[in-house]
N, C-alpha and C positions, 0 to 999 in steps of 0.2 A: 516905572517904579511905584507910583499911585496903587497901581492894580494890586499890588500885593498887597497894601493896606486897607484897602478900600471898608473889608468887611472885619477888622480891629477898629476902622477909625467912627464905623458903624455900634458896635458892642461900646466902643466908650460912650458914645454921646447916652447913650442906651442907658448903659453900667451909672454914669453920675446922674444922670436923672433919679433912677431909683437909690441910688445912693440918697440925695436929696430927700427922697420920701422916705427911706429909712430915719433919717437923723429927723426929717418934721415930725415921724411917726412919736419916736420915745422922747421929743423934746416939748414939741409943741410950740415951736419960734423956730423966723427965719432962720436965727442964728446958730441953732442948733443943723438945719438944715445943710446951711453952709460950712458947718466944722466939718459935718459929713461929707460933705461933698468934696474936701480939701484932706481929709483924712485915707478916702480912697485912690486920691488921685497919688498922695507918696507910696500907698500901698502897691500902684500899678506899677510906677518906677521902680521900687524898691524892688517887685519881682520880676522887672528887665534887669535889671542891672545885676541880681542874681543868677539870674538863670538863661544869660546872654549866651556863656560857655554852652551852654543844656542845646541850644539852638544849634549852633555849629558842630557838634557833637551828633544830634539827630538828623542835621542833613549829611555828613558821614553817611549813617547807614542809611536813611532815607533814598538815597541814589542808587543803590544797591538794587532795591524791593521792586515788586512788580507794578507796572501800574494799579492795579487794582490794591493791593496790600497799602500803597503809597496813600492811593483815597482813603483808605479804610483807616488809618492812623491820620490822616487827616480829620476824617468827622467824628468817627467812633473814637477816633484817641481824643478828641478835642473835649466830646463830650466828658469820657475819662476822669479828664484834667481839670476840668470847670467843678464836675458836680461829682467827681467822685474824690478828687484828691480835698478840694476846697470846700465842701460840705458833707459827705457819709463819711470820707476818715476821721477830720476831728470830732467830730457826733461819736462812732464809732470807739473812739477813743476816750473821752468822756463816759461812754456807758461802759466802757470795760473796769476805767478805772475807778468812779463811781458805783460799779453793782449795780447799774439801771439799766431797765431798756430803752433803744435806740428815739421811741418815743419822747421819752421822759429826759432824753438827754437835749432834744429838739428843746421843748417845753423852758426846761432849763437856759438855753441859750438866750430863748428871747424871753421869757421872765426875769431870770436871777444871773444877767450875763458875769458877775464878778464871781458867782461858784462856778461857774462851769468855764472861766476864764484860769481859777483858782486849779482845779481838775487838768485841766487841760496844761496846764503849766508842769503839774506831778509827775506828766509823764514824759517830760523832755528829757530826760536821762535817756529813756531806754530807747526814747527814739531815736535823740543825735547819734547814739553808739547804732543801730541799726543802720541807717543811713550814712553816717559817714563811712562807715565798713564798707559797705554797697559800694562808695563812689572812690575810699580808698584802691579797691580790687579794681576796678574799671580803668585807673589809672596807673596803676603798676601794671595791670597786663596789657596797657599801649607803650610802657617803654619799654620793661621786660617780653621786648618781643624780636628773636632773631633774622624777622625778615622784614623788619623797618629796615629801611636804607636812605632815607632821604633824614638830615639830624638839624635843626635848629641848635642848639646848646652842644655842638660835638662832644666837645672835653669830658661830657656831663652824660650825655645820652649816649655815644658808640661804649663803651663800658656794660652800658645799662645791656643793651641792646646783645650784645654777647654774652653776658650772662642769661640772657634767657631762653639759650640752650636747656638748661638746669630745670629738669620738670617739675610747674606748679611752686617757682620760687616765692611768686605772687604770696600765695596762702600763709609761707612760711613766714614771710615778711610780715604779712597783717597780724598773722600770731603775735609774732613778736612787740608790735608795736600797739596791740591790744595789752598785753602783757606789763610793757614798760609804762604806759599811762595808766594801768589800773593804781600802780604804786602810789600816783599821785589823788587820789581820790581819798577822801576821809572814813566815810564809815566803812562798817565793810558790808552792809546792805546793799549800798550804793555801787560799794565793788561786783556784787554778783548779778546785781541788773546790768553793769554796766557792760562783762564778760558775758552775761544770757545774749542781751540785748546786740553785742558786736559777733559774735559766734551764729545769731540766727539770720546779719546781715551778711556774713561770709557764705553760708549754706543756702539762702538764698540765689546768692551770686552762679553758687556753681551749679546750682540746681537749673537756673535760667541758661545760665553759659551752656554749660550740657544736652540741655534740649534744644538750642540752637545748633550746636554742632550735631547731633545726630540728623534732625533737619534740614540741614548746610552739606550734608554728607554726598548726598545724591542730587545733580542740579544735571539731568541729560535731556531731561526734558519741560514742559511747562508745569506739569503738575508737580514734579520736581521743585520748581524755582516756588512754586510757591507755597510748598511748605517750607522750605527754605527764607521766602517774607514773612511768614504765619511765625518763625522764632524771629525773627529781626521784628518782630509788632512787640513780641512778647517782651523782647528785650528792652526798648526802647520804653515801655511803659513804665516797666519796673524803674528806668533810670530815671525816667519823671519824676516818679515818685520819691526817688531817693532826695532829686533837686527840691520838691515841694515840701520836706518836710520841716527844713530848716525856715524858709519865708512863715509857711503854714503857722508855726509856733513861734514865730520871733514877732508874727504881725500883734501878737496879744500883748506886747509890751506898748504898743501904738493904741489900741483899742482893742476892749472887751468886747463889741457887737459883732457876734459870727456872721450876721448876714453883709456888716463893711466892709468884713474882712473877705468873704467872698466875692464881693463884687469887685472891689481894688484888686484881687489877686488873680480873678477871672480876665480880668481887662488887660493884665500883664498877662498871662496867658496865652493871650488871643493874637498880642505883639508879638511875642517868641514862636506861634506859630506861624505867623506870618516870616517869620526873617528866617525861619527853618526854609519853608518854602521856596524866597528868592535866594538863598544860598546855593539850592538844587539846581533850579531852573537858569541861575545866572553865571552856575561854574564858580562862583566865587573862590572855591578851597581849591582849585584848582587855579584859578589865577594868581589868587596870595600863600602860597608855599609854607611858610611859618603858622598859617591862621591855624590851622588844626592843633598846632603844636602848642600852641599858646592856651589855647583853650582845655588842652589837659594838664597842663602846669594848671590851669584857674582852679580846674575841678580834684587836683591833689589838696591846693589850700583850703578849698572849701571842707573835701574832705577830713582834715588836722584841724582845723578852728574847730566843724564838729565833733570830733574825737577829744579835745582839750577842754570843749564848755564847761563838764564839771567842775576844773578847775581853774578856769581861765576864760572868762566870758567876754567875746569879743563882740561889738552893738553888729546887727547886720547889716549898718548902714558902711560899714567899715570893709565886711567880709565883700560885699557887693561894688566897691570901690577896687577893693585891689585886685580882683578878678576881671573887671574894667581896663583896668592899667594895664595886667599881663597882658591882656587882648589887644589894646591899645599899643604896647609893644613890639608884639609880633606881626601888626599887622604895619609896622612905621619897620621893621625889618623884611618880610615880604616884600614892600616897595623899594626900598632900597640894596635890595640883593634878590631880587625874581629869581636867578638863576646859580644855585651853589657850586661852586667848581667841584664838589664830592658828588654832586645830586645825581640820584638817578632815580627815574620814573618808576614808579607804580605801576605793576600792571593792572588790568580791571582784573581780573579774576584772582588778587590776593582776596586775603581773609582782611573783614573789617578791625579798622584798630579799636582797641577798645574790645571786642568782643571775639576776639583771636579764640580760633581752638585749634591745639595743639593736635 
């Protein structure tokens, strides 16, 4: 079990030392040092406990991929995750919304962290609508799917499940439910960022989904399978990204220093990649029956929290809990019902849930 932590348990000691030097840097006392170093350490849990779902979710498809695709979102996706989601996007995002460049958005962070704290907050509309769009479709199209046969929540999911005969119900749905919460939003500025912003996470979606199925189309041989991993990378990335964006923006209510916030969110990171890993390696979703299932109920709430933020702000310490709990649920129902009197096995060669093409 060790083995699979070994090199997170490595990045933390790592992560809060220079946490440490951050908080000595712009404080100049130990104590400053130490808020820092106590401030990244909620920030790492904060994004376990978010994006616990995201882990079991990616070892899904991760079991699918070739070995070599599997390394490859291993290092190159880790990289990704650390310095692209956790430092160039909100940079990134900062010089767009500001009118600066990516330089001067850097500059900004560590000079005047409460403007570019301030910045970076402006743009939480359009990203929660982006994102949760993203993770709402990922989740309807693992119920909305007619050849799930194995049901946690029957009553609730064979229903689902049969309806999704009904081509791209998915889309129709997130329409709609873009729609109905736009109502609740006040200005109507805020309504058209919030409609751009959930519209360009839909088209996103399919745009990803699409190039994976065309890739997924032909698997006869190895060159085959591996464009076939080359869209399960792509996809799997994007769905990162959708999970990081709600911690990314929520850690600025904790602390304004981009670089604490990095480090606390990298160091969670590095956890989740680890537990993706032994989830593969250990059969876990195969051992616990329900665990999958649990875990896309987490990623619909997650989903709806950020679809409602405009109007309905939930702390993330909250959203991160009951995502916990469903997990925590399903997996105290895997053990105590391993074997469904409905169940029936998976073959390996379905379509992954979550990234089904029809």
């Amino acid at each position: 079990m060790l083995k699979y932590f070994t090199g997170s348990i490595i990045s933390t000691v790592v992560g809060l030392i220079l946490a440490c030097g951050v908080g000595y840097y712009y404080s100049g006392t130990t104590t400053g040092a130490l808020q820092a170093l106590f401030i990244a350490t909620i920030l790492a849990v904060l994004e376990v406990s978010l994006s616990f779902d995201n882990a079991i979710v990616n070892a899904i498809v991760l079991k699918e991929m070739t070995p070599v695709w599997r390394q490859r979102f291993i290092t190159w996706g880790m990289l990704i995750a650390v310095f692209g989601m956790r430092l160039v996007f909100p940079l990134a995002i900062v010089a767009v919304v500001g009118k600066i460049d990516p330089w001067s958005a850097l500059k900004m962070a560590a000079l005047q962290p409460d403007q570019y704290a301030a910045l970076m907050s402006s743009a939480h509309l359009g990203v929660a609508a982006f994102g949760g769009t993203f993770l709402l479709m990922v989740t309807l199209r693992y119920f909305y799917d007619e050849t799930k046969d194995v049901h946690w929540i029957a009553m609730f999911e064979r229903p689902l499940s049969k309806l999704g005969k009904l081509d791209e119900i998915e889309i129709g749905l997130t329409l709609l439910t873009l729609t109905i919460l736009c109502y609740f939003i006040p200005e109507d500025a805020q309504k058209l960022t919030f409609l751009l912003s959930g519209m360009a996470g839909l088209i996103t979606y399919v745009v990803v989904d699409g190039i994976g199925g065309i890739l997924e189309m032909s698997q006869e041989n190895v060159k085959d399978m591996h464009k076939a991993s080359a869209g399960m990378f792509l996809y799997l990335e994007v769905l990162d990204a959708s999970f990081s964006f709600d911690g990314v923006i929520g850690a600025f209510a904790i602390t304004h220093n981009l670089f604490i916030i990095m480090i606390g969110l990298s160091i969670g990171a590095f956890f989740v990649r680890s537990l993706t890993i032994m989830f593969v390696e250990q059969e876990t979703l195969t051992k616990f029956l329900y665990l999958e299932h649990g875990a896309f109920y987490a990623i619909g709430c997650l989903a709806m929290i950020m679809l409602m933020d405009p109007f309905l702000h939930i702390p993330e310490w909250v959203t991160g809990l009951l995502g916990g709990l469903v997990i925590l649920i399903a997996f105290y129902w895997s053990i105590r019902f391993p074997e469904a009197p409905s169940r029936v096995r998976h073959q390996e060669s379905e379509e992954l849930p979550g990234s089904g093409h029809r």
